[in-house]
N, C-alpha and C positions, 0 to 999 in steps of 0.2 A: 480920856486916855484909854478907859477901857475898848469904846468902841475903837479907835485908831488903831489899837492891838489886835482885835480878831480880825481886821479889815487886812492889814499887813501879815497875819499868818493866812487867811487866805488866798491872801495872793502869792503868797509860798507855796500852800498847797497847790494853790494852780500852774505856777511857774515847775514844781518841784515833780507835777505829772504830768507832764504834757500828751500823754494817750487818751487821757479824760474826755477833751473836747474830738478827739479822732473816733473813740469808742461812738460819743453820742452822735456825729456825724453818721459814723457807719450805722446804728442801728433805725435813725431816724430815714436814711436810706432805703436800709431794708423792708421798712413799712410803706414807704413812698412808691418804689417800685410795683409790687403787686398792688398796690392801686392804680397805678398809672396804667399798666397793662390790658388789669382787668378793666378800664373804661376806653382802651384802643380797642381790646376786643369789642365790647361793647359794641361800638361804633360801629363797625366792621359787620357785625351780624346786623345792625338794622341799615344799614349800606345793601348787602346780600340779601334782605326779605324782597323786596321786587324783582330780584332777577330770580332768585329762588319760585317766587308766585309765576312769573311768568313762564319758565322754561314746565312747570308743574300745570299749566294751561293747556298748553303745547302738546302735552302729553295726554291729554282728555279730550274726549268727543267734546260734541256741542252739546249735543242734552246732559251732560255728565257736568259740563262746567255752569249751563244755565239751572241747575236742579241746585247746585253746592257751588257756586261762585270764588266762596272765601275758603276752600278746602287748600290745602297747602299739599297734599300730595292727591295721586292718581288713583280712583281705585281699579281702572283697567287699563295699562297701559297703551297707547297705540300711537302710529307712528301717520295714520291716513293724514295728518293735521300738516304734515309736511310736505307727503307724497302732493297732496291734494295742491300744494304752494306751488311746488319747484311744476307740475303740469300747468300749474297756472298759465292762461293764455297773456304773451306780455311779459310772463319772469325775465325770462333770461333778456331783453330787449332794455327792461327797467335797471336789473343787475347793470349790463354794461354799461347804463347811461350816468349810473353813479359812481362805478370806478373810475367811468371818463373823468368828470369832474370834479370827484377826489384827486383825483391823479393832475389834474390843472390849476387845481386851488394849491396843493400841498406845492408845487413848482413854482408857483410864482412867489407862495412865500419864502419857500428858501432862497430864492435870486432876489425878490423882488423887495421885500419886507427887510433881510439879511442886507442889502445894501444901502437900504434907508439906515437900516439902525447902525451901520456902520460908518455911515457917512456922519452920521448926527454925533457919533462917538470920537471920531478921528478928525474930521475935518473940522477947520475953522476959516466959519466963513459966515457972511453979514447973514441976519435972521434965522440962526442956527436954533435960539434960543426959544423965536417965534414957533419954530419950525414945531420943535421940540413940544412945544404948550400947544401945539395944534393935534398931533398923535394924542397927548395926554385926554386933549377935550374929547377928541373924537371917541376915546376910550370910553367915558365918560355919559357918552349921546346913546340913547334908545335906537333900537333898529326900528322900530315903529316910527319914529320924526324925521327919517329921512326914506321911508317905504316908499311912498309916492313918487319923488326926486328920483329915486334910483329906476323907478323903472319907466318913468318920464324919456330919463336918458336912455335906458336899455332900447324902447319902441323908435325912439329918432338914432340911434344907430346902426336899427335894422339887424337886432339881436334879438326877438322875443321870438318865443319859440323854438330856441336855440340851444346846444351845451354851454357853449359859449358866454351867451345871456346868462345864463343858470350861474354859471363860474365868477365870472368878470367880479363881480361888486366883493368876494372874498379871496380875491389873486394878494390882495396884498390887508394883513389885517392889521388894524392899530396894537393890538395884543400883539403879535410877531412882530413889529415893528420895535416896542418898548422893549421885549427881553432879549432882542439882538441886541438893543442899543445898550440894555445894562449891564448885557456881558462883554461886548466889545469895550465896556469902561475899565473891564480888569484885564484886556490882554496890556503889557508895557507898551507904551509906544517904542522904547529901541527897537523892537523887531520890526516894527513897520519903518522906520528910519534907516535900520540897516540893508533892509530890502530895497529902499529906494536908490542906497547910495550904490548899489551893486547893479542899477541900473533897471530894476523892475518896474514895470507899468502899473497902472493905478488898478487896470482889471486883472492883473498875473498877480497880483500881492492878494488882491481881494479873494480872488479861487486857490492860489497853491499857499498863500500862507494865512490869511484869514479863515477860512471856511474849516479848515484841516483842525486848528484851533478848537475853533467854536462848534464843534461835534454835540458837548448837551446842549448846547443853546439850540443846535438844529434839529436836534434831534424832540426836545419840548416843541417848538412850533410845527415840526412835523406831525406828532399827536394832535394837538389843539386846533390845526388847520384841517385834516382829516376827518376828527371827529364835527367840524361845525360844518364842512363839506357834505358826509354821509349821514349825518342826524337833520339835516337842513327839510323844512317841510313847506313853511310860508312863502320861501320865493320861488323855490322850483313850480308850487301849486299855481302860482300867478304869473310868472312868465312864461310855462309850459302850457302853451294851450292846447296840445295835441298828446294822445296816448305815445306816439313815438318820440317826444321828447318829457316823459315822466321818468322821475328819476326812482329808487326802489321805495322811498317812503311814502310816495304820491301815489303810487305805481298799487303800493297792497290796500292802502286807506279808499282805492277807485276799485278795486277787485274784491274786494272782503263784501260789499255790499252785494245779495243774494235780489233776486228779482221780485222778492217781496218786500222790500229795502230792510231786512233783517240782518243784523250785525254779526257775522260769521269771526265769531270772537275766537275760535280754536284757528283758525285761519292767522288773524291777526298778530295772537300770540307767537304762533309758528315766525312767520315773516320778521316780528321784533329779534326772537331769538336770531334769526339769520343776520339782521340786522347788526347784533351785538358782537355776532363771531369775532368779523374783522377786529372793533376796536380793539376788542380785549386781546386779540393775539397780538396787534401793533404794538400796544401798552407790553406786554409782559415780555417781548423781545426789546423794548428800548425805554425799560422800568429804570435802569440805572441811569441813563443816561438822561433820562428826564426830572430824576429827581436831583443831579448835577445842575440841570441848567436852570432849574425854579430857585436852586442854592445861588448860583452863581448870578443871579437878575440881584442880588440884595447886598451885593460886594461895595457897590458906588454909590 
């Protein structure tokens, strides 16, 4: 009986303050958060130590970085490690050849990839399912086991050598393919229903009321398409057989080499840096919108 009793004014006490369990909540809070922070920050500065090393390369002669390699800042600032880039014989030729094909890969996946994964969302139709489990595999497959294949087909199409060739095998990618397709599973179907009944075509629904929708889903594979476009080195290197179709990453890794084949590391660094600009200016104008549609692939 005794114990029965303190069990029962216990649960008085508990019932009779109900702030009790609000208080420990909030205080267990309050410790949780500046932990959580201080290990995003965390993250975040050894995320920034290789761009911080590199742009601090960049910024050092070649004996200054061959003397001190792992030195995190300059001790003579200069700027020849650029100068020395942008005269590069070939820059600007390598430059354009990679916006080309940024600029063809990012297109095809917004049309190309945006209507698979839209079709695989909306329509219903035989092997939708196969369809479906064949992006997931493809997801799944090394780009090494199908290296060969790819460019088997590339040379019998009479693409090697080419932008084209360069572009083609990432116009449409399984990654684009999937987060169209997971976010086209949270638009409602009414509105594509009600656009039919109003007499809209299957391509007028897809650009003026699909597309308009799914802005972070486009705007995530716009990123993702871009940056495996402009960071791309293994196939441009092997279907480009010519200086004139090297794209910028092939383009500084054939020019960094000095005629005593010494590695013009302050060279390289520079060209990374250039490298990087773009992503991160694309990223930090369409930050919101990408973190929407990585939200929005885990809806269905």
């Amino acid at each position: 009986m005794t114990a029965l009793t303190a069990s029962l004014e216990d649960a008085d006490m508990t019932t009779a303050d109900p702030t009790a369990a609000a208080r420990t909540a909030v205080k267990r809070r309050s410790v949780a958060r500046p932990l959580l922070y201080g290990a995003l920050v965390l993250c975040a500065l050894l995320t920034l130590l290789p761009f911080v090393w590199a742009l601090s390369g960049s910024l050092r002669s070649l004996d200054e970085v061959r003397a001190d390699p792992g030195a995190w800042f300059p001790h003579h600032v200069t700027l020849d490690n650029f100068v020395r880039l942008f005269r590069t014989e070939g820059f600007a030729r390598f430059l354009t050849n990679s916006i080309v094909v940024a600029a063809i890969v990012v297109a095809g996946n917004i049309v190309a990839a945006s209507a698979a994964g839209y079709a695989l969302a909306k329509f219903d139709f035989a092997g939708r399912r196969i369809a479906f489990a064949t992006v997931m595999a493809a997801m799944m497959v090394p780009f090494t086991t199908v290296f060969v294949t790819q460019f088997v087909i590339t040379v019998n199409l009479g693409l090697a050598d080419t932008l084209t060739g360069i572009a083609l095998p990432s116009v449409a990618l399984p990654m684009s393919v999937f987060i169209m397709r997971q976010y086209a599973m949270s638009i409602p179907d009414e509105l594509i229903e009600a656009a039919r009944i109003d007499g809209a075509g299957e391509f007028r629904i897809f650009f003026r009321v699909f597309l308009p929708l799914a802005g972070p889903a486009v705007a995530t594979i716009t990123i993702m398409s871009f940056l495996n476009a402009w960071n791309n080195f293994i196939w441009p290197l092997v279907v480009a057989q010519s200086t004139s179709s090297y794209t910028l990453p092939v383009g500084l890794a054939a020019t960094s080499q000095a005629a005593s084949h010494v590695t013009d590391y302050g060279l390289i660094l520079a060209g990374a840096v250039v490298v990087m600009l773009p992503v991160l200016v694309l990223f930090l104008f369409l930050q919101r919108y990408f973190v929407q549609g990585i939200a929005g692939t885990g809806m269905r």
